[in-house]
LUMFI-182997 format. One record per residue (C-alpha): y, z, x; chain. Coordinates in Angstrom, 3 decimals, padded with zeros to 6 digits. Example, Ala and Ser with C-alpha at 12.3 -4.5 7.8 and 13.67 -1.06 7.14 Angstrom:
north -004.500	up 007.800	east 012.300	vodo A;
north -001.060	up 007.140	east 013.670	vodo A;
This chain:
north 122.165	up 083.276	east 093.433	vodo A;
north 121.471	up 084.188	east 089.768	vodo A;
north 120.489	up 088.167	east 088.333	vodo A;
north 116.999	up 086.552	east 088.061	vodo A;
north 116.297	up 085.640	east 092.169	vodo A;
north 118.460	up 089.261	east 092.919	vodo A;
north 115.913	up 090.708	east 091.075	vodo A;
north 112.880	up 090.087	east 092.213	vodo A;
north 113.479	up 089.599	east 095.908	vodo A;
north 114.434	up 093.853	east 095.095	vodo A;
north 111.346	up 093.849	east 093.599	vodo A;
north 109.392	up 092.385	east 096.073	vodo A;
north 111.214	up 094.474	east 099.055	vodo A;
north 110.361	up 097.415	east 097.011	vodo A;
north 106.762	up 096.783	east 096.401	vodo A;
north 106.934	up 096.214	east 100.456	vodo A;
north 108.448	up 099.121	east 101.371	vodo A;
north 106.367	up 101.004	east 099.113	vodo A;
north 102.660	up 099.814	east 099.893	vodo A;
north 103.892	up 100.453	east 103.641	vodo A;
north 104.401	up 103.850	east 102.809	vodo A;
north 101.625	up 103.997	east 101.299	vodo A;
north 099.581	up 102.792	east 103.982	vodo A;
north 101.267	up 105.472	east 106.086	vodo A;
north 100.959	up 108.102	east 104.620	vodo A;
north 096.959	up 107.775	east 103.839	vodo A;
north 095.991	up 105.977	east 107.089	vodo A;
north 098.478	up 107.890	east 109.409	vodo A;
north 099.278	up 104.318	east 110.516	vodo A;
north 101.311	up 101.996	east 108.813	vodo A;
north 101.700	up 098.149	east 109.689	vodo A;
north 104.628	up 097.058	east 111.964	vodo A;
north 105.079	up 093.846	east 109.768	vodo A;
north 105.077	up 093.303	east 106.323	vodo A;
north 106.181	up 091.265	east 103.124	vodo A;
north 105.809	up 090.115	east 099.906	vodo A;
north 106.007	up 087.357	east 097.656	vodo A;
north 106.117	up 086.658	east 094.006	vodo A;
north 104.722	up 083.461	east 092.931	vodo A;
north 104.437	up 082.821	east 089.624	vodo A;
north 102.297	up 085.535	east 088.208	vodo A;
north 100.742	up 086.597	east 091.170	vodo A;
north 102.544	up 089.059	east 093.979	vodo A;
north 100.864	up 088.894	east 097.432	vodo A;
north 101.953	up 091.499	east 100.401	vodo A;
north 101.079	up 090.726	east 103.994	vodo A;
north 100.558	up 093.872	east 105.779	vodo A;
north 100.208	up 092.931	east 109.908	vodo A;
north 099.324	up 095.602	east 112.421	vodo A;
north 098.089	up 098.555	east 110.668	vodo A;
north 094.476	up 099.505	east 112.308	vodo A;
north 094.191	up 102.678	east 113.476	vodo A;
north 093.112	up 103.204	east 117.021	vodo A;
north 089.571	up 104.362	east 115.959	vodo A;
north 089.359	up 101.205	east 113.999	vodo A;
north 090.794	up 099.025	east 116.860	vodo A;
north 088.249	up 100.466	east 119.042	vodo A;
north 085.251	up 099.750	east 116.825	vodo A;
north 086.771	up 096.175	east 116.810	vodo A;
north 086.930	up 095.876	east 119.892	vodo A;
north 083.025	up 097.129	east 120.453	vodo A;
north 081.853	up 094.256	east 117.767	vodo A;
north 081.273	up 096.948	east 115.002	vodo A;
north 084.564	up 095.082	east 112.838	vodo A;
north 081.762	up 095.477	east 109.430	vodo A;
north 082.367	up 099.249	east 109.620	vodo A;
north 085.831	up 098.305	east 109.424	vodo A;
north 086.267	up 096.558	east 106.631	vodo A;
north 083.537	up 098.788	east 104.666	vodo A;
north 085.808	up 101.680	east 104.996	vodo A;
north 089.083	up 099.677	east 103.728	vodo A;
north 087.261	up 097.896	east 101.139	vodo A;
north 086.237	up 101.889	east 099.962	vodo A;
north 089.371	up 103.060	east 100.887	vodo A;
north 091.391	up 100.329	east 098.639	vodo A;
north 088.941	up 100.900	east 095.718	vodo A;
north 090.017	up 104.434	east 095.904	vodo A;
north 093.792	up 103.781	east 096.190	vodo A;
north 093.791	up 100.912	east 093.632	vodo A;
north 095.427	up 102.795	east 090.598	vodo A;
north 098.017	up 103.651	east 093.333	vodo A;
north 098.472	up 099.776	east 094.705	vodo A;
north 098.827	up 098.808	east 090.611	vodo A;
north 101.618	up 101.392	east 089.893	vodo A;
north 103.762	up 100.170	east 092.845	vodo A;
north 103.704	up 096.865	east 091.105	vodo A;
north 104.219	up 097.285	east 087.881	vodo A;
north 107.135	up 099.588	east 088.149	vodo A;
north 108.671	up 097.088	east 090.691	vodo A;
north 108.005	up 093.964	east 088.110	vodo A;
north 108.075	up 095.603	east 084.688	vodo A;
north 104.869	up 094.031	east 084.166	vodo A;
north 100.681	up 094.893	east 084.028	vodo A;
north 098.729	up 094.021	east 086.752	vodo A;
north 095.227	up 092.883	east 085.059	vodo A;
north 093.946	up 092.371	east 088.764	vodo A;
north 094.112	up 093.759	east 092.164	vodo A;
north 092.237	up 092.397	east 095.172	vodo A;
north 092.770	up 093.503	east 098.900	vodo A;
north 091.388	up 091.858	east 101.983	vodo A;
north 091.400	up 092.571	east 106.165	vodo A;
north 091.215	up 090.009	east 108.620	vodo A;
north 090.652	up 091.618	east 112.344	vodo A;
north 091.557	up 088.966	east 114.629	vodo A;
north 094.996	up 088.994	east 113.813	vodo A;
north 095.104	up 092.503	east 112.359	vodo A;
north 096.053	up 091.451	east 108.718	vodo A;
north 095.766	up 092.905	east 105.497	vodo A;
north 096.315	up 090.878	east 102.288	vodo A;
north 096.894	up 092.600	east 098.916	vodo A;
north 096.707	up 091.059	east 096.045	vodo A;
north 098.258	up 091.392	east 092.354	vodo A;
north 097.413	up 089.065	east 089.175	vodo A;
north 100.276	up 089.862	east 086.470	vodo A;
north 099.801	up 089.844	east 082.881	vodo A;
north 101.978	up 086.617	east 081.612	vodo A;
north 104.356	up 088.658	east 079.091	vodo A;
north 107.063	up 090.699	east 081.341	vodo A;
north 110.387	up 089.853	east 081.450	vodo A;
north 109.234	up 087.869	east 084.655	vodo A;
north 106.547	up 085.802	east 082.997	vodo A;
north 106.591	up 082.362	east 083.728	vodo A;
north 109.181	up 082.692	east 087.086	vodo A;
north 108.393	up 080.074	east 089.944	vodo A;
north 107.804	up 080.700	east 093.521	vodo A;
north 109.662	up 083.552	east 094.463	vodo A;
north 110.929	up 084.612	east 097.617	vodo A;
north 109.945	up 087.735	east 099.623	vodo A;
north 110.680	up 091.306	east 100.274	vodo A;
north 110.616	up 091.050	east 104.411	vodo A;
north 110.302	up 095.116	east 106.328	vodo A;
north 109.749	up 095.443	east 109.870	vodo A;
north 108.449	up 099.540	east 110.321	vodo A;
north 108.320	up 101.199	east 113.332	vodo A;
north 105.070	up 103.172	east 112.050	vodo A;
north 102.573	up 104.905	east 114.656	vodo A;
């Protein structure tokens, strides 16, 4: 394997591990699953399992809008967070961050655009970051 692929599969299990904690620590409820990918200048994390039990019950009673209201609010407020993880992790700018929840499975997508002049710029398809958490 060369420096290069080393490097950003640590980035990308960094970036992991730190949006789970990050999830954690705001939500009191991290995901059970998660990962992340680099491909070319775009990083995507998978975050699986991480509703809380109010918002699995609110699910549950048809009220999932509610749901993603409050996460789509609740990423707007973390985004400068979000960005930071990334960019330390790639030694790059993220110039755009989108999130997304999907309730049925309970997914959440993040999503990072990269500027195209890091030391990264230009890489293809890179592997992922994999963490399995044992978060309540």
């Amino acid at each position: 394997m060369s420096d290069r692929y080393d490097t950003d599969a640590g980035a990308m299990a960094t970036i992991t591990r730190q949006l789970v904690a990050l999830h954690s620590e705001y939500y009191g409820k991290g995901p059970t699953k998660a990962r992340s990918a680099m491909v070319n200048d775009t990083v995507v994390s998978i975050l699986e399992g991480g509703f809380t039990t109010v918002e699995a019950t609110l699910i549950a009673e048809g009220k999932s809008q509610a749901v993603h209201e409050v996460r789509r609010s609740f990423q707007a407020a973390m985004e400068e967070r979000f960005r930071t993880v990334v960019e330390e992790a790639t030694a790059r700018k993220v110039i755009a961050y989108m999130s997304q929840i999907h309730t049925d499975p309970d997914l959440a997508v993040e999503l990072f655009v990269l500027d195209g002049t890091g030391p990264e710029a230009g890489a293809q398809d890179r592997t992922d970051g994999e963490q399995g958490t044992n978060s309540n």
